[in-house]
C-alpha positions in Angstrom: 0.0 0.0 0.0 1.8 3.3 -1.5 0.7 6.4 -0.1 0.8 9.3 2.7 -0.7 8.5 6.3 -4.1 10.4 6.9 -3.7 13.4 8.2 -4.3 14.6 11.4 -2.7 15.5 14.7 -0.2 13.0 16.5 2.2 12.4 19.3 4.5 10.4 17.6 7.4 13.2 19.0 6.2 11.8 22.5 9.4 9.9 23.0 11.9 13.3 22.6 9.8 15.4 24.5 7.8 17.2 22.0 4.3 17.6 23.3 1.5 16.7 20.5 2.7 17.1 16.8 1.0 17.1 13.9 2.3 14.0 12.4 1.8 10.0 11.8 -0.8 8.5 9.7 0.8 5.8 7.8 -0.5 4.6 4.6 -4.0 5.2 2.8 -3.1 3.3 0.3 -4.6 5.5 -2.3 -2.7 4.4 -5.4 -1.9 1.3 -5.0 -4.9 -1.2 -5.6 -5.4 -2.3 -9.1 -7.3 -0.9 -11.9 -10.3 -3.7 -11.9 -10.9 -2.1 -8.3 -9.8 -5.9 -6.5 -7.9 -5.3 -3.2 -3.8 -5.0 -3.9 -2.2 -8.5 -3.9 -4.6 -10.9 -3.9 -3.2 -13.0 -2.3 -3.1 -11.1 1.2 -6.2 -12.1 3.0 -8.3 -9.0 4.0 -8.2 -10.0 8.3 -4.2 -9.3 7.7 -4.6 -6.2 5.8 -1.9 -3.6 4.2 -0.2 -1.1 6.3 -1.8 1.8 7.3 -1.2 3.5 10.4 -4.6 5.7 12.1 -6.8 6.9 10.7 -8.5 9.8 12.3 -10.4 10.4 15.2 -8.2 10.8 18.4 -11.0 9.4 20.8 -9.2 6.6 22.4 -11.8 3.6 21.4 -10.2 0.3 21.7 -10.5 -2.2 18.7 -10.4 -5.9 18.6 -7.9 -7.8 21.8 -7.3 -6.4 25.3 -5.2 -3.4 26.5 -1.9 -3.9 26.7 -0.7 -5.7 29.5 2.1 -3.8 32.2 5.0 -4.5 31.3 6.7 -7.4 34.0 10.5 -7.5 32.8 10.9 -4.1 31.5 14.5 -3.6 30.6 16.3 -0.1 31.1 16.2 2.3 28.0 19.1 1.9 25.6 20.7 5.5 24.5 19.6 6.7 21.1 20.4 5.0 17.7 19.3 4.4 14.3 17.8 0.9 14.0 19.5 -1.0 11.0 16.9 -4.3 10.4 14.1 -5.7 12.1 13.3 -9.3 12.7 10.6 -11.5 14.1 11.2 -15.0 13.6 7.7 -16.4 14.6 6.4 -14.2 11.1 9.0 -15.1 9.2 10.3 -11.2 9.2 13.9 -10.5 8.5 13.6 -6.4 6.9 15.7 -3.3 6.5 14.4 -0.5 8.2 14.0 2.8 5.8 13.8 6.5 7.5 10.1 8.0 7.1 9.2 11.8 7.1 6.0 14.1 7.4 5.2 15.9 4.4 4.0 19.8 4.3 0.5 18.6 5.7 2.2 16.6 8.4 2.0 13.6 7.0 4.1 10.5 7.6 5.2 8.8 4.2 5.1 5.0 3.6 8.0 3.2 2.8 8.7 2.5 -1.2 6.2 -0.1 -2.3 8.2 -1.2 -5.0 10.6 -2.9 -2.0 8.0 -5.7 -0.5 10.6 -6.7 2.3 10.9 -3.3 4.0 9.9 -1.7 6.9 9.2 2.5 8.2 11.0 4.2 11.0 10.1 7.8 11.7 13.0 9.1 12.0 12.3 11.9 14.2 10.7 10.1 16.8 11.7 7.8 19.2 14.4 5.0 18.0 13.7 1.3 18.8 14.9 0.7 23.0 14.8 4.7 23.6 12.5 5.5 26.3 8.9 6.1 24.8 7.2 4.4 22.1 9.1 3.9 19.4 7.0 3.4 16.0 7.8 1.1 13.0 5.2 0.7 9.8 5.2 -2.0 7.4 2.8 -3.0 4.4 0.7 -5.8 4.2 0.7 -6.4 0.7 1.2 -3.8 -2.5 -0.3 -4.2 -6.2 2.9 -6.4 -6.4 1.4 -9.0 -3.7 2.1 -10.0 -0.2 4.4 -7.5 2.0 6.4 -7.8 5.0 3.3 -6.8 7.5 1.2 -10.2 5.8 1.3 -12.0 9.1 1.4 -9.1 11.9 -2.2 -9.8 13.0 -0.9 -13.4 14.1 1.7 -12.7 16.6 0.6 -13.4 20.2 1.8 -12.3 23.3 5.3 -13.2 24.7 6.6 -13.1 21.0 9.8 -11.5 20.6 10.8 -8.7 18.1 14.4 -8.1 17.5 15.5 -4.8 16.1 19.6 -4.6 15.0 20.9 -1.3 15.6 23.0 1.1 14.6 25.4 1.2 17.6 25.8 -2.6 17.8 23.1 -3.4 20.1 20.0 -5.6 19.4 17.0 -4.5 21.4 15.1 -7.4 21.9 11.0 -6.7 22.3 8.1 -8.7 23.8 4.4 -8.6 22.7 2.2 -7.2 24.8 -0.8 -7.4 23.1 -1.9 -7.4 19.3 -4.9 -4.9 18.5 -7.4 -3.7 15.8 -8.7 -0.3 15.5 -10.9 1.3 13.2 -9.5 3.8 10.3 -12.1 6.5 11.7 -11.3 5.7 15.8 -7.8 5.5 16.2 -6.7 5.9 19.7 -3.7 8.1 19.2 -2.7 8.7 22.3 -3.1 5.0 23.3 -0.4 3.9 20.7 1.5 6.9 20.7 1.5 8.4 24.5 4.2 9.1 26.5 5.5 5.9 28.1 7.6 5.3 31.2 10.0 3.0 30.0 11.4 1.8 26.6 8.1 0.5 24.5 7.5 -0.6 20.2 4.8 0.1 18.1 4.6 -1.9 14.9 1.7 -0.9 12.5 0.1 -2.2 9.8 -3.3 -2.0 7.9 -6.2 -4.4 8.7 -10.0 -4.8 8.4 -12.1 -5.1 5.0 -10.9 -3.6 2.3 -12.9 -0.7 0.6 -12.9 -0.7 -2.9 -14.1 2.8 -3.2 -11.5 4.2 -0.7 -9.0 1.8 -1.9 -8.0 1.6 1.2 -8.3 -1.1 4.4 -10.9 0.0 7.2 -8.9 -0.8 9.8 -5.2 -0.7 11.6 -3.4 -3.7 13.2 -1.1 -2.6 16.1 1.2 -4.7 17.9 2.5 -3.7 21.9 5.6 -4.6 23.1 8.2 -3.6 25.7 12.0 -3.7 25.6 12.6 -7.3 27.5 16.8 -7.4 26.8 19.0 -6.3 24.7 22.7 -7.5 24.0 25.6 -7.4 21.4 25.1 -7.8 17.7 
């Protein structure tokens, strides 16, 4: 799913003190579904959705699942660094990370969709293992078929995400919870708050997909906390 995130007001600058910004929508998918009108990649069923990150509506509704859970093991906060690849072995997910900007309108930008194996960081939020929620975006599937996101809507709780970074370290994540919200109720400050400790955010689209909007109705958002981290 190509395309700029809807745009409204965010806190995706939560993490380096920046109050609310006006920021983080990821992917409407606007251009990417084929001409006959058929959802992109037909082979990505609709439940597991192309990326897209909110959608509007800041009232914090909860979707599908439970709230995430407190954190038990929370690890200290790792200093700042760019995150270099992303992998969740329990989804098959072994991705480069790309930096991701707002546009003019505040928008966040989706990664290429030409790349199918390649995942979003905003780059001027908070980096995977800082203190706050960091938040990674992935598609689900493009007019070129299944994407990286395909299988985000299966991962259960105690699943681990490992992102490589930069400075040698791999911050090692554990699923909280894995949630569905609608487009149109996106709890922003749910998934984007201020957080106490070092948290992830990984985002995706979900839901039916509307031919008219070309679009997916819904967002698939996966919890987790910093567990460990440890040498590369």
């Amino acid at each position: 799913m190509a395309g700029l995130l809807p745009g409204t007001s965010r806190l995706l600058r939560t993490g380096m003190g920046a109050a609310a910004v006006g920021l983080l929508l990821i992917y409407n998918s606007v251009d990417s579904a084929p001409a006959d009108g058929s959802a992109p990649g037909q082979a990505a069923p609709p439940a597991a959705a192309a990326p897209a990150v909110p959608g509007g509506g800041a009232a914090p509704e909860a979707g599908s699942g439970s709230a995430p859970a407190a954190p038990v093991k929370a690890a200290a906060p790792l200093p700042r660094s760019q995150p270099a690849r992303l992998r969740i072995p329990q989804i098959n997910v072994d991705a480069p990370f790309t930096e991701l900007t707002l546009n003019a309108a505040g928008q966040l930008g989706a990664p290429p969709p030409e790349d199918k194996n390649l995942v979003g960081w905003y780059r001027d939020g908070v980096s995977p293992g800082e203190r706050g929620a960091a938040v990674v975006a992935g598609h689900v599937d493009t007019t070129k078929g299944p994407a990286v996101f395909l299988l985000l809507s299966l991962m259960l709780p105690g699943n681990k995400v490992e992102v490589q970074r930069a400075d040698g370290t791999v911050a090692v994540f554990a699923v909280d919870s894995v949630e569905t919200f609608a487009k149109d109720a996106f709890p922003d400050q749910k998934v984007y708050g201020r957080t106490p400790d070092a948290q992830l955010r990984l985002i995706t689209c979900g839901g039916t997909y509307d031919k008219k909007r070309k679009d997916y109705l819904d967002n698939v958002v996966v919890f987790a906390h910093l567990e460990s981290s440890h040498k590369a």
